[in-house]
PyMOL Python script that loads the backbone (N, CA, C, O; Angstrom):
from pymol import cmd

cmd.read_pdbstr("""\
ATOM      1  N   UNK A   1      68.136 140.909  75.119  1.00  0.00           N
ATOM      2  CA  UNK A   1      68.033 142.152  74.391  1.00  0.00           C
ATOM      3  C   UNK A   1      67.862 141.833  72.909  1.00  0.00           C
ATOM      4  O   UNK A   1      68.664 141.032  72.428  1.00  0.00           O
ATOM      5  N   UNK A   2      66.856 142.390  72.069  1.00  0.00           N
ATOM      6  CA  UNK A   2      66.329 141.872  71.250  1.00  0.00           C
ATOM      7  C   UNK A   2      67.034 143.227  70.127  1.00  0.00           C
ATOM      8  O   UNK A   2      66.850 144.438  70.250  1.00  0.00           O
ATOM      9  N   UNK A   3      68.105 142.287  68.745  1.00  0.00           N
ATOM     10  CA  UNK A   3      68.828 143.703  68.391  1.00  0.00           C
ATOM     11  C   UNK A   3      68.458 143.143  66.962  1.00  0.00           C
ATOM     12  O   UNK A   3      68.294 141.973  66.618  1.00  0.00           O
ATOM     13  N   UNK A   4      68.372 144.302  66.230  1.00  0.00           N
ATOM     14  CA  UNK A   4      68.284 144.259  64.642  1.00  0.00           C
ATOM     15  C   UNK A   4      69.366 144.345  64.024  1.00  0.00           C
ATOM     16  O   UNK A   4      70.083 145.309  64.292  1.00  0.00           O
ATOM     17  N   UNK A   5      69.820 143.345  62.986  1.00  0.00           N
ATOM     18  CA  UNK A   5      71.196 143.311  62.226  1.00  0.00           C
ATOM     19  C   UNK A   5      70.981 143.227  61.017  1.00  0.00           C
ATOM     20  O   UNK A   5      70.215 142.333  60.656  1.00  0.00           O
ATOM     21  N   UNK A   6      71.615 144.172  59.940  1.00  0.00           N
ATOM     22  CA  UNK A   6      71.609 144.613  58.947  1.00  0.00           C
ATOM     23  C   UNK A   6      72.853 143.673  58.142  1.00  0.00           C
ATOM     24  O   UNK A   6      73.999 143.849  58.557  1.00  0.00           O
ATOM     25  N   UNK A   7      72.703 142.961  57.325  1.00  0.00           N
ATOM     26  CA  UNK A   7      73.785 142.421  56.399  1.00  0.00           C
ATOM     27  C   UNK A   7      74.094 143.338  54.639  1.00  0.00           C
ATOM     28  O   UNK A   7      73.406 143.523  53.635  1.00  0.00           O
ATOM     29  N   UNK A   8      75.224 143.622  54.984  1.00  0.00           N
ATOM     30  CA  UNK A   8      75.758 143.896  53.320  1.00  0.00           C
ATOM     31  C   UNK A   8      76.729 142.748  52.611  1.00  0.00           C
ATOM     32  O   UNK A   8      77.411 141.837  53.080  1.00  0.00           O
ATOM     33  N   UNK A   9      76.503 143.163  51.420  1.00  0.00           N
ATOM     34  CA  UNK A   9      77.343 142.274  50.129  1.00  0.00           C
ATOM     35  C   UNK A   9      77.564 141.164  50.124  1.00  0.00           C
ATOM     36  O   UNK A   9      76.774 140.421  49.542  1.00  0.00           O
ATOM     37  N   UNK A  10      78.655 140.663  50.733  1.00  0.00           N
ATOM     38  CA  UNK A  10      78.965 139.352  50.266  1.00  0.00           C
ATOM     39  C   UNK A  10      78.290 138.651  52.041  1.00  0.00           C
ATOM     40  O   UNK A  10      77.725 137.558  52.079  1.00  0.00           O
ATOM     41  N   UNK A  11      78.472 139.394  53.153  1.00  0.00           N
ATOM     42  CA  UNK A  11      77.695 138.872  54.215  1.00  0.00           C
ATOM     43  C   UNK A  11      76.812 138.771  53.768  1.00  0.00           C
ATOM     44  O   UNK A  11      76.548 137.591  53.542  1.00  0.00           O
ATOM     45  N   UNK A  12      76.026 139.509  53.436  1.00  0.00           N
ATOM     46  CA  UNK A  12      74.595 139.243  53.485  1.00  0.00           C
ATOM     47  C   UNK A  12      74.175 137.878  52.423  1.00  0.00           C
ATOM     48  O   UNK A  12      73.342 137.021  52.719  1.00  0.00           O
ATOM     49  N   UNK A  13      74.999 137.923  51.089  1.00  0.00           N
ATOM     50  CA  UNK A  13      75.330 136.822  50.141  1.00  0.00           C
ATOM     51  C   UNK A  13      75.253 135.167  50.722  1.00  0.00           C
ATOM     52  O   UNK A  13      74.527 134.228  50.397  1.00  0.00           O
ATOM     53  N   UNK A  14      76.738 135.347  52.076  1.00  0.00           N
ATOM     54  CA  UNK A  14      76.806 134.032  52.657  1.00  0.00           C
ATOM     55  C   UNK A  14      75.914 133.511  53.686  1.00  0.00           C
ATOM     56  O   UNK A  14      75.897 132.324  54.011  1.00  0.00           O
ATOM     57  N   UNK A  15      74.855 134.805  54.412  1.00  0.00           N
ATOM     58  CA  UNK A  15      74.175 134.290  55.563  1.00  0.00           C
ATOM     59  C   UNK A  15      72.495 133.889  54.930  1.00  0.00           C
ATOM     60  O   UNK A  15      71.562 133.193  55.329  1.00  0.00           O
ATOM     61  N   UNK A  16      72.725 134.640  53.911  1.00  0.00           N
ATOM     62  CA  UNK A  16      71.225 134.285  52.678  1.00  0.00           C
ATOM     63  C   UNK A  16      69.562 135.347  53.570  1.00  0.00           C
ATOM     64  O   UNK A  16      68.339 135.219  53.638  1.00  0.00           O
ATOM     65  N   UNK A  17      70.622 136.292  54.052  1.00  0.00           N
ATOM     66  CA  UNK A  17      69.479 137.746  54.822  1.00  0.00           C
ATOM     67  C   UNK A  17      69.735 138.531  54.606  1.00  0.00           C
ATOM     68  O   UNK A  17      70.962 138.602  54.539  1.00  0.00           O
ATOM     69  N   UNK A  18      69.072 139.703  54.326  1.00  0.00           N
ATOM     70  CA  UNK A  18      69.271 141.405  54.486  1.00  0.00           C
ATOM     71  C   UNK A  18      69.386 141.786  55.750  1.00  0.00           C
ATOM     72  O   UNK A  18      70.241 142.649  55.953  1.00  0.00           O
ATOM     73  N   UNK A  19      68.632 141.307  56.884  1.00  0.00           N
ATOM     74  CA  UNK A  19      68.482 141.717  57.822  1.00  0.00           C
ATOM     75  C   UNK A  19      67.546 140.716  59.107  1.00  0.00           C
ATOM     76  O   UNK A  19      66.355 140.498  58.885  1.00  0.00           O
ATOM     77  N   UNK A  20      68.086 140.261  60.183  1.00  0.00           N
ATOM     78  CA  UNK A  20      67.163 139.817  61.179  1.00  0.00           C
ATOM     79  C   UNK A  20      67.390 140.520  62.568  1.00  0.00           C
ATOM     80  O   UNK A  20      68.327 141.176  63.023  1.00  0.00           O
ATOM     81  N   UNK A  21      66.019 140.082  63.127  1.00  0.00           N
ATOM     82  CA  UNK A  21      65.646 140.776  64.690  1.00  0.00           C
ATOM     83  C   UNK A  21      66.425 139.648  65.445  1.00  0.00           C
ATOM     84  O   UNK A  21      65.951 138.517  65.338  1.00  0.00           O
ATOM     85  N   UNK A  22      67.610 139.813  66.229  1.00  0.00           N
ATOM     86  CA  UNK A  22      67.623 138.327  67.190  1.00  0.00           C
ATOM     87  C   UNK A  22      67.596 138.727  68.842  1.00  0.00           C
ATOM     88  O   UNK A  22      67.665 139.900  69.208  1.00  0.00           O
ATOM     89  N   UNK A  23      67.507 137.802  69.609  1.00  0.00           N
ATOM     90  CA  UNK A  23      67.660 138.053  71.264  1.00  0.00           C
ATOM     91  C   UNK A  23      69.455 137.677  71.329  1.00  0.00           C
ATOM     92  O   UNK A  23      70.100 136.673  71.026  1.00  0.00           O
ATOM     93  N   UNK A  24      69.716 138.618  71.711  1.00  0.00           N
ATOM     94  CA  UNK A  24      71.301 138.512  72.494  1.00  0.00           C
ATOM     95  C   UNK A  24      71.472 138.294  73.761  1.00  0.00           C
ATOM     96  O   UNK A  24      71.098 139.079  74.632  1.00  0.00           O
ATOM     97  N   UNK A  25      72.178 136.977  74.020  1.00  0.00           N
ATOM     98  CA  UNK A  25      72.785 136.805  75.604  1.00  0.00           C
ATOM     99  C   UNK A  25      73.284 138.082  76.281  1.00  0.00           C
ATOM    100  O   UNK A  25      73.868 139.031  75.759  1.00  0.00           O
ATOM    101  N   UNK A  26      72.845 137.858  77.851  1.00  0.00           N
ATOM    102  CA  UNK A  26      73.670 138.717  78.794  1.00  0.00           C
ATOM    103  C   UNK A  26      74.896 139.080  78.113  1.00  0.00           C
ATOM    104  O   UNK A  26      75.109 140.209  77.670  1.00  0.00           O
ATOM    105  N   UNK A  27      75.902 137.852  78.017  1.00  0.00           N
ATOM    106  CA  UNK A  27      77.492 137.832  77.803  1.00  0.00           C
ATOM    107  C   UNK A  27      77.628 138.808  76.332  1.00  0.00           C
ATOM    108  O   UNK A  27      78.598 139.565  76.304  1.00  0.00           O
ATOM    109  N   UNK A  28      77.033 138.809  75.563  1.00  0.00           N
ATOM    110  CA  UNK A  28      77.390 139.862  74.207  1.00  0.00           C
ATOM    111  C   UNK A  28      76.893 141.364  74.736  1.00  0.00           C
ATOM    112  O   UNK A  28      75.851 141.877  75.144  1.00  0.00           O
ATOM    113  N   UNK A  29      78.154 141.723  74.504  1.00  0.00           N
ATOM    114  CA  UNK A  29      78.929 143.431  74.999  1.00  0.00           C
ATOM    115  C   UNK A  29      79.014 143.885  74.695  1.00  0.00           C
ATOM    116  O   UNK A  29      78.420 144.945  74.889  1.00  0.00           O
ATOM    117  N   UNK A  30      80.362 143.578  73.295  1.00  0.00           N
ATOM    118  CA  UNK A  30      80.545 144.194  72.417  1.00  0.00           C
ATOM    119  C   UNK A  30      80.672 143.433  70.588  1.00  0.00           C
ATOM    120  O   UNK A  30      80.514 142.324  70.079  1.00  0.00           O
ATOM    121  N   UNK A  31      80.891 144.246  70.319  1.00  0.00           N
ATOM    122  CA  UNK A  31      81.103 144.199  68.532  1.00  0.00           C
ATOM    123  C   UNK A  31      81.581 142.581  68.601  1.00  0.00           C
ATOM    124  O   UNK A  31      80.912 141.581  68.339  1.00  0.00           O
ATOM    125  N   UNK A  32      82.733 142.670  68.969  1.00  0.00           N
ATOM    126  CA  UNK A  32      83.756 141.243  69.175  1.00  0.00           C
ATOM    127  C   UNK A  32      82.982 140.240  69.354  1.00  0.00           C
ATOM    128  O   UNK A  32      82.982 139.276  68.589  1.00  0.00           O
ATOM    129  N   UNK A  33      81.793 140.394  70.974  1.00  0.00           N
ATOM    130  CA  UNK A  33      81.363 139.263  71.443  1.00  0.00           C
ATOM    131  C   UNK A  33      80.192 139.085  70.464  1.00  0.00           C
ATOM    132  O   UNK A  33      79.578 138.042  70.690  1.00  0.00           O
ATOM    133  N   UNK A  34      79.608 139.960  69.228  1.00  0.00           N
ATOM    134  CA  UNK A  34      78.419 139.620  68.894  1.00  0.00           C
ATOM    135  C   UNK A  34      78.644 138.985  67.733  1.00  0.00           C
ATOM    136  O   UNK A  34      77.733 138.497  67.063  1.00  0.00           O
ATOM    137  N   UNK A  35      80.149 138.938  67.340  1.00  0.00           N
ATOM    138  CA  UNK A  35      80.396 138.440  65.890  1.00  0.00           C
ATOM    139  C   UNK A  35      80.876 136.882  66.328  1.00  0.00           C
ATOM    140  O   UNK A  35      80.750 135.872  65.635  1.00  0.00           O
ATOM    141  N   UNK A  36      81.467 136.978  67.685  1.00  0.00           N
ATOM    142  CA  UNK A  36      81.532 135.214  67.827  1.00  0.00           C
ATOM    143  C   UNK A  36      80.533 134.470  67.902  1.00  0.00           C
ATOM    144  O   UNK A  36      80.435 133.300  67.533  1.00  0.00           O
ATOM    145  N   UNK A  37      79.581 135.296  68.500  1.00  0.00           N
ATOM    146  CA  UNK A  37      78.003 134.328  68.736  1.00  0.00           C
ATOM    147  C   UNK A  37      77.536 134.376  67.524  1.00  0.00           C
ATOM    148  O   UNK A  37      76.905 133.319  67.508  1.00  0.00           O
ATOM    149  N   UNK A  38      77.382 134.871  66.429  1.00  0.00           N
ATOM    150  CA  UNK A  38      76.777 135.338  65.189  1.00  0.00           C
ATOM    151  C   UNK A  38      77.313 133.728  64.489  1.00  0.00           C
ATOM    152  O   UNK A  38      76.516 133.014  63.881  1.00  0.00           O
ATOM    153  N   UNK A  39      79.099 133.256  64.752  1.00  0.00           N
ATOM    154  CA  UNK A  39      79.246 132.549  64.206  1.00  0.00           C
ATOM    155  C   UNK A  39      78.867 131.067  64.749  1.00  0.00           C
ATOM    156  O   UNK A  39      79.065 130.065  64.062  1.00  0.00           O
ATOM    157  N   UNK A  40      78.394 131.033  65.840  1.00  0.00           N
ATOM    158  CA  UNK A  40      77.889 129.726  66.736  1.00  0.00           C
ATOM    159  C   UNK A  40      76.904 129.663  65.676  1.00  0.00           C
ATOM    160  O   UNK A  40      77.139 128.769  64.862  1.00  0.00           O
ATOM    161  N   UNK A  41      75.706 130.464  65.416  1.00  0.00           N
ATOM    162  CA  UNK A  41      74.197 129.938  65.091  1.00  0.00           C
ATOM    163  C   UNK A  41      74.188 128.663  63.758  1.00  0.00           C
ATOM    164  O   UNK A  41      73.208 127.921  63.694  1.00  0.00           O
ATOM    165  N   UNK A  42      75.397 128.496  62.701  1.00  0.00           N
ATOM    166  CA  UNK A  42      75.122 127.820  61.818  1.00  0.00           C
ATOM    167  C   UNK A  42      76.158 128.516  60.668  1.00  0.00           C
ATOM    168  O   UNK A  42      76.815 129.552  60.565  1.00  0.00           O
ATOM    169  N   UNK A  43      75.849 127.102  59.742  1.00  0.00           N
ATOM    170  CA  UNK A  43      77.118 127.321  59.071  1.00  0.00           C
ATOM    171  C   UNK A  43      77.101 128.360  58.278  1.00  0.00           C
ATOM    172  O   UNK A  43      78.200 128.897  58.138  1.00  0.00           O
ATOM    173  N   UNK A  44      75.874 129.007  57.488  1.00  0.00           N
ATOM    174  CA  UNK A  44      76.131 130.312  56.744  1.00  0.00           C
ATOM    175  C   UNK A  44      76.714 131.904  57.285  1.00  0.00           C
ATOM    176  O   UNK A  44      77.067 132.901  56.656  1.00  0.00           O
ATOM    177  N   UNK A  45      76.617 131.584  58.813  1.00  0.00           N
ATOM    178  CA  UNK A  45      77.127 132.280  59.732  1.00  0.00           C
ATOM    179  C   UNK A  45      78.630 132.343  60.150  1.00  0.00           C
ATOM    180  O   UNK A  45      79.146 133.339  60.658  1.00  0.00           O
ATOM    181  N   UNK A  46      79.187 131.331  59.918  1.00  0.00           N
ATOM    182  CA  UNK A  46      80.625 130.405  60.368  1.00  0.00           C
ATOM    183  C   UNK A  46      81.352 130.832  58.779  1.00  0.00           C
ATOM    184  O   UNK A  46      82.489 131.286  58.652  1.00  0.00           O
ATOM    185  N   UNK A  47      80.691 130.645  58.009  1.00  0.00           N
ATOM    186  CA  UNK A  47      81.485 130.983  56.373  1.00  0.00           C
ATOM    187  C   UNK A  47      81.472 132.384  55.972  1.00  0.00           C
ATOM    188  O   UNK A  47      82.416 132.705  55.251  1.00  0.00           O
ATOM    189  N   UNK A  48      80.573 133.359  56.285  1.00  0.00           N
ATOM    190  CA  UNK A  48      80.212 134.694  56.225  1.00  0.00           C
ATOM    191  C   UNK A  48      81.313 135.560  57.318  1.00  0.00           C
ATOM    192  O   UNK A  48      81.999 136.540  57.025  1.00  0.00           O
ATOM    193  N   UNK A  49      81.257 135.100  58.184  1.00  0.00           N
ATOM    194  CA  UNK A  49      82.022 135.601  59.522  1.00  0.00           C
ATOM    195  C   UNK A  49      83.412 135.237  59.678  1.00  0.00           C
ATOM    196  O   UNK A  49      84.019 135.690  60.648  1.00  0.00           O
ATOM    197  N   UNK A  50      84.066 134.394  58.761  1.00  0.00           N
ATOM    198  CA  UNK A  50      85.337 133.326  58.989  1.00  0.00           C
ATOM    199  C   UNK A  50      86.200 133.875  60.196  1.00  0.00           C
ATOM    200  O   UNK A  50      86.503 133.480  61.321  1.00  0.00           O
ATOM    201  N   UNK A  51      86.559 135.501  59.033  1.00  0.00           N
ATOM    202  CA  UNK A  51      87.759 135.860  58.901  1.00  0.00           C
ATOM    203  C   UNK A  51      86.732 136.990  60.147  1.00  0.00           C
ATOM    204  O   UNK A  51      85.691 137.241  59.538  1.00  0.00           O
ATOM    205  N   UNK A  52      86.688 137.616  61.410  1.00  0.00           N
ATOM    206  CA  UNK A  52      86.665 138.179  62.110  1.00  0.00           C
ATOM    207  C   UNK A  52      87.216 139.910  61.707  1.00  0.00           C
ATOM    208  O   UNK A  52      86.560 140.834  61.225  1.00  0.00           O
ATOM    209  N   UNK A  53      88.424 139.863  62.061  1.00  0.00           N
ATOM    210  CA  UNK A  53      88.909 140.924  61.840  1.00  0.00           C
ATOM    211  C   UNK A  53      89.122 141.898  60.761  1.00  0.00           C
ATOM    212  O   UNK A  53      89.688 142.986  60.859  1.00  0.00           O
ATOM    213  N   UNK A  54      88.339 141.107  59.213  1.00  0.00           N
ATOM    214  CA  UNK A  54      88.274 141.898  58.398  1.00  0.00           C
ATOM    215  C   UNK A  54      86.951 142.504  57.801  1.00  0.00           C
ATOM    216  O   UNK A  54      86.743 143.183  56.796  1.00  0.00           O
ATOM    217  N   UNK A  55      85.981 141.918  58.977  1.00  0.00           N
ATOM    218  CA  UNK A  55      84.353 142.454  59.190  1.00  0.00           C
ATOM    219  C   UNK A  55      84.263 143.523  59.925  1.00  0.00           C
ATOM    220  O   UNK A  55      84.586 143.708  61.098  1.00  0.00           O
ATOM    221  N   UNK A  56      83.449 144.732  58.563  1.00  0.00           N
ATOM    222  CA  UNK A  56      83.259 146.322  59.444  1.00  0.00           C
ATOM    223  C   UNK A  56      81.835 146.356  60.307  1.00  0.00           C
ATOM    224  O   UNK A  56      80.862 145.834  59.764  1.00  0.00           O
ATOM    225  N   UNK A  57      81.744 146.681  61.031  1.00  0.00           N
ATOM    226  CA  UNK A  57      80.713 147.182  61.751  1.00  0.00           C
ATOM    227  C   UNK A  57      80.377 148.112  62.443  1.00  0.00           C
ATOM    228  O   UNK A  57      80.960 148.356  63.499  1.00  0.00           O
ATOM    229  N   UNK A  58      78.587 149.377  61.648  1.00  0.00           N
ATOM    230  CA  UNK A  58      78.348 150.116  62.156  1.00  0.00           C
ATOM    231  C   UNK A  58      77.183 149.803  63.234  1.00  0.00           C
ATOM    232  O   UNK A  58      76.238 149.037  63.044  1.00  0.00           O
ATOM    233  N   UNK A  59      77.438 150.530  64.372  1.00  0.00           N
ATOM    234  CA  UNK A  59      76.402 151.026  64.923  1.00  0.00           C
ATOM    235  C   UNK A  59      75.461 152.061  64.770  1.00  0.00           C
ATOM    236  O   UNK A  59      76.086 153.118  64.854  1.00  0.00           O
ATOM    237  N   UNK A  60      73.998 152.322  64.545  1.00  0.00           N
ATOM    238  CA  UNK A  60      73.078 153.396  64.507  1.00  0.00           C
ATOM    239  C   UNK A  60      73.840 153.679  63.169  1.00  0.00           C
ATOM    240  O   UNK A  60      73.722 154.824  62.732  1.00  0.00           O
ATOM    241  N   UNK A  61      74.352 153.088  62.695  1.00  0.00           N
ATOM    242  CA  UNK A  61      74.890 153.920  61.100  1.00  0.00           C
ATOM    243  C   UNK A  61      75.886 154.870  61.115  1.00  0.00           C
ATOM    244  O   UNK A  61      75.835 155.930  60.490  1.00  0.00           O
ATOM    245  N   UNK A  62      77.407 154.262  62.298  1.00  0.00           N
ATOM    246  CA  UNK A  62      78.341 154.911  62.182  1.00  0.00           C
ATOM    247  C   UNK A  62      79.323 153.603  62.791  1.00  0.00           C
ATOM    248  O   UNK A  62      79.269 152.816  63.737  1.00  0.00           O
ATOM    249  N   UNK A  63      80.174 153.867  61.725  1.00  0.00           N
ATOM    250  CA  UNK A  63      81.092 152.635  62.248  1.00  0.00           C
ATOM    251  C   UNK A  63      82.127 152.566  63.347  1.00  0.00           C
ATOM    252  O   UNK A  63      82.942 153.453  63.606  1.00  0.00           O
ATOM    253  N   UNK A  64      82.015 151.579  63.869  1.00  0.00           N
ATOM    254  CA  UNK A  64      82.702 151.121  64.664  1.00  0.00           C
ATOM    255  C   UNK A  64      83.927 150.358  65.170  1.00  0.00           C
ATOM    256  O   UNK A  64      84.288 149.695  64.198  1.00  0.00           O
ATOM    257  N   UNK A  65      84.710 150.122  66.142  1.00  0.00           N
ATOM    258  CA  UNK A  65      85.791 149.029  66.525  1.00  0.00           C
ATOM    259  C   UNK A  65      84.700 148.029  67.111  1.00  0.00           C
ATOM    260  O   UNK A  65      83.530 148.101  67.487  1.00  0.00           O
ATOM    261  N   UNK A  66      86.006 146.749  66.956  1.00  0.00           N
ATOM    262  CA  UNK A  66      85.255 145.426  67.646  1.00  0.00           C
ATOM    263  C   UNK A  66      85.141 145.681  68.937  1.00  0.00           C
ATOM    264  O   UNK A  66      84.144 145.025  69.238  1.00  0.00           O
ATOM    265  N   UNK A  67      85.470 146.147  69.789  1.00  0.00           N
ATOM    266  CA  UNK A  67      85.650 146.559  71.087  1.00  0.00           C
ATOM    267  C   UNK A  67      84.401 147.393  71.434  1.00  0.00           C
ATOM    268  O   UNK A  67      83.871 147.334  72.543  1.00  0.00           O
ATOM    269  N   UNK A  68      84.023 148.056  70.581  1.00  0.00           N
ATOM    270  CA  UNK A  68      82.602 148.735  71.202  1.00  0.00           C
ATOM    271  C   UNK A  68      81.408 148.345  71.813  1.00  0.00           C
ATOM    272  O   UNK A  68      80.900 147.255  71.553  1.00  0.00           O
ATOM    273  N   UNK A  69      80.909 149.144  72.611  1.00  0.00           N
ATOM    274  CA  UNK A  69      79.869 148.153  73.233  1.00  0.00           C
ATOM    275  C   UNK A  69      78.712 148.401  72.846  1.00  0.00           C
ATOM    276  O   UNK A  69      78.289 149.552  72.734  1.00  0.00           O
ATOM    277  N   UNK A  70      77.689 146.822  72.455  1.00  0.00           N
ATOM    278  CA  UNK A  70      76.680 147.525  71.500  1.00  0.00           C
ATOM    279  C   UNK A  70      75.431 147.998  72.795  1.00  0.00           C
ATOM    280  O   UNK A  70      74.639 148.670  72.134  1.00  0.00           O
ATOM    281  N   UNK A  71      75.110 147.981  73.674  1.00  0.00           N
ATOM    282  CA  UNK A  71      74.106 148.477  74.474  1.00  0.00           C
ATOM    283  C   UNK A  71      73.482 149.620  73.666  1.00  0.00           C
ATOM    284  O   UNK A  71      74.000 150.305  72.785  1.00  0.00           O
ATOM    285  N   UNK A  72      72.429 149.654  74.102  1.00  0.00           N
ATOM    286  CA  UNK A  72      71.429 150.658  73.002  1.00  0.00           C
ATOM    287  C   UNK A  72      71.242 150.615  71.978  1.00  0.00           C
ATOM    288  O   UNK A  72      70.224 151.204  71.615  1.00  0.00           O
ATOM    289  N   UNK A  73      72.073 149.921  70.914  1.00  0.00           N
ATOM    290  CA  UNK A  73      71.908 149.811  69.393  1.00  0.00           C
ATOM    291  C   UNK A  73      70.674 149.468  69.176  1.00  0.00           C
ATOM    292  O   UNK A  73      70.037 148.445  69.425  1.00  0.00           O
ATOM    293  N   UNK A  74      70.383 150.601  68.607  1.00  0.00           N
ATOM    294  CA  UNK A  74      68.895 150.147  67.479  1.00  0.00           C
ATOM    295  C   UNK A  74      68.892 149.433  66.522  1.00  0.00           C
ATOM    296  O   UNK A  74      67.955 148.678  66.263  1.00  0.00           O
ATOM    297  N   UNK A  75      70.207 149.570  65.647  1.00  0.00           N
ATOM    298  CA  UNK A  75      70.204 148.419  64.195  1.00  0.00           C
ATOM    299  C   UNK A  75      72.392 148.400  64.208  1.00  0.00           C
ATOM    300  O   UNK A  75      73.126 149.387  64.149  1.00  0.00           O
ATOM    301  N   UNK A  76      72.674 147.383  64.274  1.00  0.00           N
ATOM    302  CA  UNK A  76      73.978 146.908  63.596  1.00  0.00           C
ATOM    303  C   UNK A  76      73.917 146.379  62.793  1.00  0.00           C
ATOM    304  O   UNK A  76      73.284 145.325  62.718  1.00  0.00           O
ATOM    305  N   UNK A  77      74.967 147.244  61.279  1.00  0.00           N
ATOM    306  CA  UNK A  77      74.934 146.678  60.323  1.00  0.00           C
ATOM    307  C   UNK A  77      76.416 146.228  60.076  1.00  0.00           C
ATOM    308  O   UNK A  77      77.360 146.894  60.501  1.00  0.00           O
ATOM    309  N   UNK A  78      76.565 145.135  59.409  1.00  0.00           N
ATOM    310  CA  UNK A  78      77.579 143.852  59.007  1.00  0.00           C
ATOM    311  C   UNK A  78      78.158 144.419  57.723  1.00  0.00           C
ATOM    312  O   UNK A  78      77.525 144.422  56.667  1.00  0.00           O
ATOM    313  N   UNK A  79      79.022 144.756  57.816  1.00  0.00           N
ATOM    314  CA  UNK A  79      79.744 144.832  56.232  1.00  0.00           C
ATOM    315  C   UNK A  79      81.290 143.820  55.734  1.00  0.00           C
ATOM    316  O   UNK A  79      81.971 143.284  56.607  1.00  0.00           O
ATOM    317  N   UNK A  80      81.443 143.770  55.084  1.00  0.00           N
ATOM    318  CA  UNK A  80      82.825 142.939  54.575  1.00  0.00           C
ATOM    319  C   UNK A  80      83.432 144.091  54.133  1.00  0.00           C
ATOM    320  O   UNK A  80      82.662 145.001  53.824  1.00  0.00           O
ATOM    321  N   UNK A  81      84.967 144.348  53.989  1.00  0.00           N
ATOM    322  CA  UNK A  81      86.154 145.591  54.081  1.00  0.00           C
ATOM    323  C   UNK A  81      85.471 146.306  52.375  1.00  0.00           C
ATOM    324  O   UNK A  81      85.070 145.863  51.299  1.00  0.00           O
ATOM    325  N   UNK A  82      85.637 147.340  52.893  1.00  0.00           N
ATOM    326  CA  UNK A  82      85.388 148.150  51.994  1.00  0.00           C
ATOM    327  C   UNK A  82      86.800 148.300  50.985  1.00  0.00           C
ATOM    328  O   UNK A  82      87.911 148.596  51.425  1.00  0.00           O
ATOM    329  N   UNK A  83      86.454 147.999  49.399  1.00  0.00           N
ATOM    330  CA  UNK A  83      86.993 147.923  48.612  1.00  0.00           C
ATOM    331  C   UNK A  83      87.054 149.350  47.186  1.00  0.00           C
ATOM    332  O   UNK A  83      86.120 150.145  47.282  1.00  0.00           O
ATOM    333  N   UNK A  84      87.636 149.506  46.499  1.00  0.00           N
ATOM    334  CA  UNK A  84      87.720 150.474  45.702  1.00  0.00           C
ATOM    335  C   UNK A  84      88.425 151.700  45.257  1.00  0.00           C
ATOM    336  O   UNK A  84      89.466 152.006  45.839  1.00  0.00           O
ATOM    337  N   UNK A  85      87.996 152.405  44.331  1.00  0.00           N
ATOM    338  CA  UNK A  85      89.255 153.660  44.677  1.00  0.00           C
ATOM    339  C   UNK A  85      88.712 154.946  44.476  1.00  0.00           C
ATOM    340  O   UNK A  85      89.408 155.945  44.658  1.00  0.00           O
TER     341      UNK A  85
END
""", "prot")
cmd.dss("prot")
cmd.show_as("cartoon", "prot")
cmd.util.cbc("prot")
cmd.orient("prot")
């Protein structure tokens, strides 16, 4: 399944993309499973991604839990925790 991923701020900073088309394994489901494989591909991926649980992610442009399942997603976008006041 061939999915489009959107990078913001400092992701997008450490993986050195705005955005790529990739093919996803059978096994990626959900949010969870696409951020572990995200961090297999290489090291700007592995340094961008470290910290897991403090990476937001929307689907279709509404955010999500890691637990969600991305089937159908047209574009997931990558954010690092939203900061400010």
């Amino acid at each position: 399944m061939k999915t489009n991923l959107v990078y913001f701020a400092w992701v997008r900073e450490r993986i050195g993309k705005t955005e790529e088309e990739i093919e996803l394994p059978e096994a990626v489901v959900t949010v969870g499973d696409l951020l572990i494989h995200l961090r297999g591909l290489g090291e700007e991926y592995e340094t961008a991604l470290q910290y897991p649980d403090v990476i937001r992610v929307a689907i279709n442009q509404e955010h999500v839990e890691h637990d969600e399942k991305i089937a159908g997603a047209r574009e997931i976008g990558i954010f690092p925790p939203m900061t400010g006041g």
